[in-house]
Every structure is written in structure tokens, then in C-alpha cells.
C-alpha positions in Angstrom: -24.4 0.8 2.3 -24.6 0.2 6.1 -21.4 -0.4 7.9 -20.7 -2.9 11.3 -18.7 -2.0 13.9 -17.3 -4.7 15.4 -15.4 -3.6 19.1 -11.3 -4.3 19.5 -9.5 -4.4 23.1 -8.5 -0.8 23.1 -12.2 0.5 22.4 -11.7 1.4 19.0 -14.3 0.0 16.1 -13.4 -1.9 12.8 -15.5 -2.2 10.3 -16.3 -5.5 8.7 -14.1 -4.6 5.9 -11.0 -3.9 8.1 -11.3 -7.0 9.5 -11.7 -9.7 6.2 -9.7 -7.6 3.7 -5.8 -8.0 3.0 -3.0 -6.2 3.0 0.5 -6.5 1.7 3.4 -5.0 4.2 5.5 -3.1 1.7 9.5 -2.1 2.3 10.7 0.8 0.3 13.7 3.4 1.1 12.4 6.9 2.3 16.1 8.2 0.8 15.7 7.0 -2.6 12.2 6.2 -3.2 13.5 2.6 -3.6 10.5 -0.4 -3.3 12.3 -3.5 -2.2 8.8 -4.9 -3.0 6.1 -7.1 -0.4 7.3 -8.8 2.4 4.3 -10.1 3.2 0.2 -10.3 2.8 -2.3 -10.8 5.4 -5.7 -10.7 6.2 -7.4 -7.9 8.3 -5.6 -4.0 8.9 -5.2 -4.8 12.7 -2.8 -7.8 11.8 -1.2 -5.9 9.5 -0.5 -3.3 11.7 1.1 -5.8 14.0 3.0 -7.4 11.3 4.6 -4.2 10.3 5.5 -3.5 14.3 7.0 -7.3 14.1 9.2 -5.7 10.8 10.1 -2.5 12.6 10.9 -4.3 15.8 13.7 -7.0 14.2 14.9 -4.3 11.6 18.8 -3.3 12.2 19.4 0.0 12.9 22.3 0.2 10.0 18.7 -0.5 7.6 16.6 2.0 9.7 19.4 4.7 9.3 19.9 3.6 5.1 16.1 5.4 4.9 14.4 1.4 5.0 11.2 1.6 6.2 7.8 -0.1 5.8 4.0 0.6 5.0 0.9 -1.3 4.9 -1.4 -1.2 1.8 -5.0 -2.8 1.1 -4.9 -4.9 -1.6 -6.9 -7.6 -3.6 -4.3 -10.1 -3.5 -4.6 -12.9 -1.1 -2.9 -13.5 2.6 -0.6 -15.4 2.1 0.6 -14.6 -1.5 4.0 -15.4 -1.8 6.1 -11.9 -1.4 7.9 -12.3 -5.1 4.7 -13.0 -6.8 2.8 -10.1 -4.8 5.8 -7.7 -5.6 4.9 -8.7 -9.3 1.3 -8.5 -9.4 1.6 -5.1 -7.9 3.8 -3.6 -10.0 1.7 -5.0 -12.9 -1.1 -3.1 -11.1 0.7 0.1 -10.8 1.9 0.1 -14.2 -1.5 -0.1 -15.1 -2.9 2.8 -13.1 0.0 4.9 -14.5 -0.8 4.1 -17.9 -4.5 4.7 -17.2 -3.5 8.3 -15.6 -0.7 9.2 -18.8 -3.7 8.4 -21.4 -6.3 10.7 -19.7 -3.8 13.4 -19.6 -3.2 12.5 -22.9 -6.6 12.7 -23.9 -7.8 16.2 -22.4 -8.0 18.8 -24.8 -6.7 22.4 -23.3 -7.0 25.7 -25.0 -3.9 27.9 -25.3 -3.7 30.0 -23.3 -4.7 33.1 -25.1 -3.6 36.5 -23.5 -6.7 39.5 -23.9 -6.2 42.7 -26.1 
């Protein structure tokens, strides 16, 4: 798989994929562990960067000091996705992964641990 590098205004390279795929801007509590769920999705990790600066920038500092902060996360779901129904779909998606991850551990076979005489 070859990868293009397209140039940005500081001199750092994106790849093609940084550029087209999306990303949700995700608000959770570093405190509680709390996900207040996707505030937004759009397209491309540069403009998600920016988004989350926009977030960060207009947050109040009685939310900043509660432990609310944001992250940005690639996802399949598309810019634009309403943040409820992106919230859902991605907790649908995590529930999946967790499920996926508790049957394999399920499934693995371990020997006792037997000491040696």
C-alpha cells in the first residue's frame, strides 16, 4: 500500500487518509471517566483538530476545572452525523468490541498453574 503526502501550511505532511476520513469530537470527564458522548463529526484530522481547539477555546473554566475535556477519534460515521445519533452508534460499537474482547477471554483455555516437585 503506497501512501500520498499531501503538504499543509506549517510543513507537515497528511496523508490522503487524514485528510477524507472523519472524526467525531468526543467530551468525557477526566475525574470520573464520564462520556457526555459526540459533540460533533467532521471530515479530515486537521479540522478536527481545529474543532476540538474551537471546544476548548469557548469551554468555561467552572467545566474545565469539573475534569471536562475533549478528544478526537477516527471513526466510520459520517461528518455531519447528528451528535445524539453518533453518541449511539458508538456506544453500540463499543459494546460490541467489549463483547468481542470478554468472549475471547472467555474462550482461551489456560492450564493451572501447576507448582514442580
Amino acid at each position: 500500500m503506497s501512501y500520498r503526502f499531501y503538504p499543509i501550511w506549517n510543513g507537515l505532511f497528511l496523508t490522503r487518509d487524514h485528510i477524507t476520513a472523519s472524526y467525531a469530537i468526543i467530551r468525557y470527564n477526566v475525574r470520573t471517566y464520564h462520556s457526555a458522548g459526540v459533540v460533533a463529526v467532521v471530515r479530515g484530522k486537521q479540522s478536527a483538530e481545529s474543532e476540538l481547539k474551537k471546544f476548548e477555546d469557548f469551554q468555561d473554566s467552572l467545566d474545565q476545572q469539573e475534569g471536562w475535556r475533549y478528544f478526537i477519534e477516527k471513526t466510520d460515521l459520517k461528518p455531519g452525523t447528528d451528535p445524539t445519533e453518533a453518541t449511539r452508534r458508538r456506544q453500540v460499537q463499543l459494546e460490541g468490541r467489549e463483547a468481542k474482547a470478554l468472549q475471547e477471554t472467555k474462550t482461551r483455555v489456560l492450564r493451572p498453574f501447576e507448582p514442580r516437585r
